[in-house]
Wavefront OBJ file of the C-alpha trace (Angstrom):
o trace
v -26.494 13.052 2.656
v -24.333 15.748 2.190
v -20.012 15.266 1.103
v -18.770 16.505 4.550
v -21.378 14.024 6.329
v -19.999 11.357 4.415
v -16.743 12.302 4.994
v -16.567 12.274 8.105
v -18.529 9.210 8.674
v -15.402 7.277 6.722
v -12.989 9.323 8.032
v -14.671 8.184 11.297
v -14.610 4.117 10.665
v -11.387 3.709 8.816
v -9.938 5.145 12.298
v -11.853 3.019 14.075
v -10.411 -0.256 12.183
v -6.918 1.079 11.806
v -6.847 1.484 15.748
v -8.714 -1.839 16.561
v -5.576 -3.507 15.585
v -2.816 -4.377 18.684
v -0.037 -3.450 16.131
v -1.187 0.159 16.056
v -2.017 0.500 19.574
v 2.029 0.102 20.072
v 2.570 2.810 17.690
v 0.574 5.436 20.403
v 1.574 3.811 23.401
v -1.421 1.920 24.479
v -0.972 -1.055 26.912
v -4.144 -3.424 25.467
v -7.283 -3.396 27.427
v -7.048 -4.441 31.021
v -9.110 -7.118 30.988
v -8.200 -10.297 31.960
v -5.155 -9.025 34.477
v -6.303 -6.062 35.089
v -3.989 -3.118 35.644
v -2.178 -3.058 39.070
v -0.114 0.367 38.750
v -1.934 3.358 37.610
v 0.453 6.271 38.286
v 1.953 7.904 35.206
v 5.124 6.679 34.890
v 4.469 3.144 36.633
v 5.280 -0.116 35.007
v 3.340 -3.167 35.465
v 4.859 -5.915 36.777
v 5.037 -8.199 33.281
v 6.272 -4.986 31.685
v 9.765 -5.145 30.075
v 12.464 -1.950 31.606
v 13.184 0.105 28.720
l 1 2 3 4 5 6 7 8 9 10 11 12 13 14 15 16 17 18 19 20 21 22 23 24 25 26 27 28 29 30 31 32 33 34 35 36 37 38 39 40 41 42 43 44 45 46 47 48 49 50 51 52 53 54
């Protein structure tokens, strides 16, 4: 395998594990997956109903 291969396959899981965590989802503004509520609002802009007002 060549460096830039190999590179990019590490570069490519230690994202994947950093973002698998809830604590980082909150840093880019994800909501969670929608599963088991579901989501109700899907407008840009539209809060769900067990979402705090900011």
């Amino acid at each position: 395998m060549t460096a830039s291969h190999v590179w990019s396959l590490w570069t490519r899981y230690a994202c994947e594990a950093f973002y698998a965590h809830p604590y980082a989802w909150d840093e880019i503004g994800f909501g969670g997956p929608a599963y088991p509520r579901g989501y109700l609002r899907l407008g840009r802009g539209s809060r769900e109903p067990w979402e705090d007002e900011r």
